[in-house]
C-alpha positions in Angstrom: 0.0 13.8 -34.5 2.7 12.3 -32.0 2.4 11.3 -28.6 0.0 9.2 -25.9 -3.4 9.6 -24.4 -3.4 8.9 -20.4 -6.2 7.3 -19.0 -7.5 5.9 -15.9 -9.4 3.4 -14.0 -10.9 6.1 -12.3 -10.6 9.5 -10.8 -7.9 9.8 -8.4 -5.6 6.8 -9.6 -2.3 8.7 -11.0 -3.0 9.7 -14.2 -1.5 13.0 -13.7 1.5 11.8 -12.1 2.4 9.6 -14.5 1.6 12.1 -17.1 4.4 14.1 -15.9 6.4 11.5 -15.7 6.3 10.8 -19.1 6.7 14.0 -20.0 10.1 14.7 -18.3 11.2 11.2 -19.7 10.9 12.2 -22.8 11.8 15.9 -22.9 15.1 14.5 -21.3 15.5 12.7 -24.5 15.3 16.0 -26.5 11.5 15.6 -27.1 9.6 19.1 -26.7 6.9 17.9 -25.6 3.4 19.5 -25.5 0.8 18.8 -22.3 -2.5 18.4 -23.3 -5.7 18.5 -20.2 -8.8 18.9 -23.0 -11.0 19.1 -20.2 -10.6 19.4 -16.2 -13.3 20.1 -13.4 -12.4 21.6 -10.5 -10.4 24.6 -10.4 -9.4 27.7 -8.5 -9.2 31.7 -9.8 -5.6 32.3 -11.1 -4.8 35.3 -12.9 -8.5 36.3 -13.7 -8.8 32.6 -15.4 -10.2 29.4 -13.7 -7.1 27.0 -13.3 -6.7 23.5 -12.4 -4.2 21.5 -10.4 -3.5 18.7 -13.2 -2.8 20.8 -15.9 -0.7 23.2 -13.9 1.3 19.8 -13.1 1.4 19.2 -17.0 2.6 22.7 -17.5 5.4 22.4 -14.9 6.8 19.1 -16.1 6.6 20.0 -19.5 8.0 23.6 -19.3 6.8 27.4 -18.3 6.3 28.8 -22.4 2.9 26.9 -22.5 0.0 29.0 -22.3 -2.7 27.4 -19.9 -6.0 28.4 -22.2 -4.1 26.1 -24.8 -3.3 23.1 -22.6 -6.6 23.3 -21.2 -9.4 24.6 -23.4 -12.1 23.4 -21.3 -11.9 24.3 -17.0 -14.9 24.3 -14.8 -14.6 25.2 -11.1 -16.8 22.6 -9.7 -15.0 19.2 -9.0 -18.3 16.9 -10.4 -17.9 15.3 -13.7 -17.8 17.8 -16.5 -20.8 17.2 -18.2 -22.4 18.8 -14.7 -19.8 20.9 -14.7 -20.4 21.9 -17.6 -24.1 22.9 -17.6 -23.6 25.4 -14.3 -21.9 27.6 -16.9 -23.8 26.8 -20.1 -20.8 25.8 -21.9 -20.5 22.6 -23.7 -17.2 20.6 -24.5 -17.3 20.9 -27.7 -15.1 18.0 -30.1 -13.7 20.3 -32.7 -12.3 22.7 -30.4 -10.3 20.3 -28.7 -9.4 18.7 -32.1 -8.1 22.5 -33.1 -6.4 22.6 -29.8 -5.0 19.6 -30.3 -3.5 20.6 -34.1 -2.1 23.8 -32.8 0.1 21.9 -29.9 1.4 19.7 -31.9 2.6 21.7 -34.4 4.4 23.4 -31.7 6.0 20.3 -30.7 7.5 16.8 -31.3 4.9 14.8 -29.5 1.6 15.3 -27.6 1.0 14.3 -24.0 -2.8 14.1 -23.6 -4.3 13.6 -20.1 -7.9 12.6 -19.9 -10.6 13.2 -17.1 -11.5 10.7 -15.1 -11.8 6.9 -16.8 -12.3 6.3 -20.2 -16.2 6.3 -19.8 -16.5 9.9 -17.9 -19.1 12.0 -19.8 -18.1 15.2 -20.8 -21.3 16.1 -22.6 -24.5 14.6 -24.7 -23.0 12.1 -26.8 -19.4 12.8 -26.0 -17.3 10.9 -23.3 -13.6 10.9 -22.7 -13.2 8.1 -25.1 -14.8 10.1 -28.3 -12.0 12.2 -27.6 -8.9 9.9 -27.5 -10.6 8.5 -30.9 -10.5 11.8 -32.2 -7.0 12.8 -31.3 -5.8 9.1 -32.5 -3.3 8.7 -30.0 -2.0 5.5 -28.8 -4.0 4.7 -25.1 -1.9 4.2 -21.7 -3.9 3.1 -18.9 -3.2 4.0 -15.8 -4.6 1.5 -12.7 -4.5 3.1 -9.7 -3.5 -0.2 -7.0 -6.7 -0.1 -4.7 -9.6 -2.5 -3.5 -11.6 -2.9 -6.5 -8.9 -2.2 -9.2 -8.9 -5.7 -10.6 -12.6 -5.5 -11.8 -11.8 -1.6 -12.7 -8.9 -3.0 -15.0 -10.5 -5.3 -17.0 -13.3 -3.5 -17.7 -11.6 -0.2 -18.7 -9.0 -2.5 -21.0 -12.1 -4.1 -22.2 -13.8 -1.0 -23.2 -10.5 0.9 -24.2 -9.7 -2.1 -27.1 -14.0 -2.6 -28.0 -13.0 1.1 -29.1 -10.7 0.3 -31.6 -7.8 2.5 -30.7 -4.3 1.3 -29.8 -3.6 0.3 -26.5 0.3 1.0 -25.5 -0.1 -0.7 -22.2 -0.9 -0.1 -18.4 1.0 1.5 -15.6 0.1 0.6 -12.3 0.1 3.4 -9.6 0.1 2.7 -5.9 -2.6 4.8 -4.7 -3.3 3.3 -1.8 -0.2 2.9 0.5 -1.9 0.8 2.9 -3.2 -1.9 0.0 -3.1 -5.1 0.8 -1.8 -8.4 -1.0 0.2 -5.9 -3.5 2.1 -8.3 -5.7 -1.1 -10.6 -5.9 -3.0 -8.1 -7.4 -0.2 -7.2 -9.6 0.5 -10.7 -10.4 -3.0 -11.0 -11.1 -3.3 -7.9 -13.4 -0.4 -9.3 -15.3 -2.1 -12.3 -16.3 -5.2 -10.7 -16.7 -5.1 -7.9 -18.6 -4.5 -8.3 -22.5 -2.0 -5.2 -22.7 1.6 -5.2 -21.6 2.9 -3.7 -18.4 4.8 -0.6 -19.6 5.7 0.6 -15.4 4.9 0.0 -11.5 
């Protein structure tokens, strides 16, 4: 299929933002574009059906003739990672579900936008973590660094890990998450040289 995998340096950092970003971008170059949130935790009652902020987002940016249960197959009302999540309602993510999923947007659409949860090594069940599931949808990787203490070392090791996997890696996005940050360009200057992939956005 068509389309990008968004992923994170951790929870929290922009994913979903830039995710609807990219999804207005492109639908604004005559792209019908399908959102994609496999798996979210931490949700409110909609409608008689557990709903979460992100893919709501997704929905919005991407246009109102999406039906949530197919954008986001898996939603669990707590906000812990999924694989907790997960287990307060005996049921499992399970890989072919989302790979079905998956099939069935894009053959709705001209490209997939696929949001993941948390960073690239989140759990979402025994043996499965976000990263099994990029792999499985093989979608080229963004990775978004949220621009906070720590997100040099969270950086390099997600980039590290994302390429180890063997998928493409598009590039990174860097997403101010912390508006009181300081030493901005530094770090930025310093991700540039660091950081193998190329900087697709600030």
């Amino acid at each position: 299929m068509n389309g990008l995998f968004i992923t994170g340096t951790d929870t929290g950092c922009g994913k979903t933002h830039v995710s609807a970003e990219l999804i207005l971008a492109l639908r604004e170059h005559g792209k019908r574009v399908a959102p994609f949130k496999p798996v979210a935790a931490g949700a409110v009652r909609n409608g008689g059906e557990w709903q979460n902020d992100d893919a709501l987002t997704l929905i919005e940016a991407a246009g109102s003739d999406w039906d949530y249960r197919d954008v986001n197959p898996y939603c669990y009302e707590a906000a812990v990672s999924p694989h907790i999540a997960s287990r307060d309602v005996n049921l499992a993510v399970e890989l072919p579900e989302i790979r079905r999923t998956a099939r069935a947007l894009a053959a709705r659409s001209d490209c997939v936008v696929a949001e993941g949860a948390g960073g690239w090594m989140v759990p979402l069940a025994d043996h499965l973590d976000i990263s099994d599931v990029a792999l499985a949808l093989e979608l080229p990787v963004i990775l978004v660094v949220g621009l906070r203490l720590g997100c040099l070392n969270h950086a390099r090791l997600s980039e590290f890990a994302i390429l180890q996997s063997g998928v493409r890696l598009g590039g990174w996005i860097a997403s101010q998450v912390d508006p009181d940050m300081e030493r901005v360009a530094e770090n930025l200057e310093t991700l540039h040289d660091k950081l193998r992939s190329p900087c697709l956005g600030v």
